[in-house]
N, C-alpha and C positions, 0 to 999 in steps of 0.2 A: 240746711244749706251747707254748702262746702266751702271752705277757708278759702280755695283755691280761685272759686269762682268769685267770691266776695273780694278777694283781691282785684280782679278786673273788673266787676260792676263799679269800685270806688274810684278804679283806676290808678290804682297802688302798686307801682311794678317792684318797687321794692319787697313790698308781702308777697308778690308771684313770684320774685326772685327767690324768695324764702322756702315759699312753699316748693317748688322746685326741686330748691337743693339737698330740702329735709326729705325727699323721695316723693313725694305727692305725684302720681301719674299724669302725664299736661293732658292726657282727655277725661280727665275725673266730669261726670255727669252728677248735678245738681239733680235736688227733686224734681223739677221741670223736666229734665233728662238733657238740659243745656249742657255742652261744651265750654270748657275756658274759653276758647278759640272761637265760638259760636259768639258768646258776649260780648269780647272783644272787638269782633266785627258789627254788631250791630251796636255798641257804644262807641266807634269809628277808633278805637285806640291803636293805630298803630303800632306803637311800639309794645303792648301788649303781646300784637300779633308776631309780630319779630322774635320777642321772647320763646313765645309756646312753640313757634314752630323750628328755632335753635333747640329748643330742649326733644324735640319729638312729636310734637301735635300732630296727628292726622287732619294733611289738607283736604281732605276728600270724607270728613267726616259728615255722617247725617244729624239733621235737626234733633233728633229724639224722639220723643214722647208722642204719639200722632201725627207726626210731621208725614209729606205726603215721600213718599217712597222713592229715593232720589235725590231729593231734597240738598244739596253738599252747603258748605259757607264761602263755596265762592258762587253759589248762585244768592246768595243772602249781600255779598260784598260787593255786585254787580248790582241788585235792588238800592244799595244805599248811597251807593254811587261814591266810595270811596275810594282812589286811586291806589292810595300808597297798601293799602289792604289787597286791592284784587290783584296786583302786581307782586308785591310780596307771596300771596297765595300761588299764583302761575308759578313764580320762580319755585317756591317750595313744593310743583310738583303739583298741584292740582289739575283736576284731569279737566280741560276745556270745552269739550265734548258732554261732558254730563248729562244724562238725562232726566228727566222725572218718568217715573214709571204711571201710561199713564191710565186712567181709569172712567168707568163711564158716569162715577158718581150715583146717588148723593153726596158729597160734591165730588164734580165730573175733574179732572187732571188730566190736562192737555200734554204730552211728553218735551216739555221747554227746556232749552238751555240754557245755560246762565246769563248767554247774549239776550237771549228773551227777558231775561229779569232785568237785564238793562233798559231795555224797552221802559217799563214800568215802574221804576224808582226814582232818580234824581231827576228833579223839574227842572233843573237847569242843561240847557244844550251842550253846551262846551261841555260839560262833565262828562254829558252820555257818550259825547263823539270820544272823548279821552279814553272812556273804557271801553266803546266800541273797538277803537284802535288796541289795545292792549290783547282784546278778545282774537282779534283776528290778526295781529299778527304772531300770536303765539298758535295759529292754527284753528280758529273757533270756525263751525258750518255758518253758516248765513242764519238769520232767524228761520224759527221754523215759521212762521207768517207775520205777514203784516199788510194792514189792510191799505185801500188805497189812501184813503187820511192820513195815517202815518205816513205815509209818502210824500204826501203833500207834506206833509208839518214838519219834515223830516229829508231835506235832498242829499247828506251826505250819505246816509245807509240807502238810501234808495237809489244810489250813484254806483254805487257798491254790487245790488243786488242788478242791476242795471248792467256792468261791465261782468257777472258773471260770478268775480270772486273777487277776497282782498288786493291779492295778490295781480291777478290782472288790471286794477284799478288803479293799484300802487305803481305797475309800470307803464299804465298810461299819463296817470300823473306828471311821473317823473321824466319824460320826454314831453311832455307840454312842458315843464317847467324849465326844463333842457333849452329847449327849443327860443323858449325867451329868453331867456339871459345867456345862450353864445354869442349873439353878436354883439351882445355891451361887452364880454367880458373876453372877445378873440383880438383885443390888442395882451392880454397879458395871458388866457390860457387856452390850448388847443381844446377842442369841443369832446374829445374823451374824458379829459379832468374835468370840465363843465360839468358834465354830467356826475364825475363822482363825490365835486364839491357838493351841487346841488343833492343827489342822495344822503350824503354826509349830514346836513348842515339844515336844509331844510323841511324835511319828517315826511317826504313824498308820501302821499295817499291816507295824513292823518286829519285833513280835512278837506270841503268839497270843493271842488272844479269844474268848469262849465266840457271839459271838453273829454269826459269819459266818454264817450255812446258808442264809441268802435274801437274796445280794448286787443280784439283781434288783429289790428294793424300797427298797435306799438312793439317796438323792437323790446328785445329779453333784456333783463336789465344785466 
C-alpha cells in the first residue's frame, strides 16, 4: 500500500499534507490501482479532495485496475452523491461530459455520464436534485436515458428533459417566478430588478415547477 493513499482511507490530511510535501506524486496508484483522489471521493472526504487537487491531482483521473474504460472520479462523486466533492471536481476542471467507453460485454457498458451516475447513487432526493443542478449547470448533456419510472419517481429531471435543456428550464423557471412575486414586490422594485433579485437569490431551475411544458415561450434571461 502507499503512505499517500493510507493517509486518505484514515482520513489523515495532515500525513497527505506530509506526503505532499516530501514530493509524493498526488496520483500515486495503490496496488488496487486507486488514486489518492479516487479514495478520497469515495470516503466523501472533502477536504482531502481540496488538498490533492491544490497540489495537482488529475480530475479526470480513471478508476484503475479493471475499471470500465472512462470511468473518471467525478462520475464515482456523482454515484456517492457528495456535493462539496463533485463541485470541487467541476471547479478543478473535470470534464462534465465524460463518457464511458462503451461495450457489449460480458459485462455490457452502456456509454453514461456522470449525470447517469447520479441517477444511481444517493437514495436521497434532494441530494440528487443538488448534483443534478451542479451537473447542468456547469454544462452536463441530459441523461443518456431514463425510463418512464424514473420519470415518474423523479419530476424535476424529467421537467428538465421535458423543457429541452437546463438552461431552457432555468428560464422558464425564472419568469414563472418573476411573474409571481412583481406584483407584491412593484411598490418597492421595477419588474427588471424583480427578475434580477429573484435569479440572484432564489437558484431559478434548481428545483421543480409546475410550469415548464413551453420553455419555448419564456423570454432570454
Amino acid at each position: 500500500m502507499a503512505p499517500i493513499n493510507d493517509a486518505v482511507r484514515a482520513g489523515d490530511v495532515e500525513a497527505l499534507r506530509r506526503e505532499l510535501e516530501r514530493g509524493v506524486p498526488p496520483d500515486t496508484r495503490d496496488g488496487h490501482g486507486f488514486t489518492p483522489l479516487l479514495i478520497a471521493v469515495q470516503r466523501k472526504r472533502a477536504d482531502c479532495v481540496s488538498m490533492l487537487l491544490q497540489w495537482g491531482a488529475d480530475p479526470n483521473g480513471n478508476q484503475g485496475n479493471n475499471a470500465a474504460v472512462g470511468l473518471t472520479v467525478l462520475h464515482l462523486a456523482c454515484y456517492y452523491g457528495d456535493l462539496d466533492c463533485v463541485r470541487m471536481l467541476l471547479e478543478g476542471g473535470a470534464a462534465v461530459n465524460a463518457r464511458l467507453a462503451a461495450r457489449e460485454g460480458p459485462p455490457a457498458i452502456k456509454p453514461w455520464l456522470p449525470i447517469d451516475y447520479a441517477r444511481f447513487g444517493s437514495t436521497n432526493l434532494k441530494t440528487r436534485r443538488a448534483v443534478y443542478a451542479l451537473l447542468l449547470r456547469a454544462g452536463s448533456e441530459l441523461p443518456t436515458e431514463l425510463s418512464e419510472r424514473s420519470r415518474r419517481e423523479d419530476p424535476y429531471l424529467s421537467r428538465i428533459m421535458d423543457a429541452g435543456s437546463f438552461k431552457a428550464y432555468e428560464r422558464a423557471h425564472l419568469a414563472a417566478l418573476a411573474k409571481t412575486l412583481s406584483p407584491k414586490l412593484a411598490h418597492l422594485l421595477p419588474p427588471e430588478l424583480v427578475r434580477k433579485v429573484v435569479e440572484f437569490y432564489l437558484h431559478a431551475g434548481f428545483y421543480p415547477f409546475t410550469a415548464a411544458k413551453a420553455p419555448a415561450t419564456a423570454p432570454a434571461a
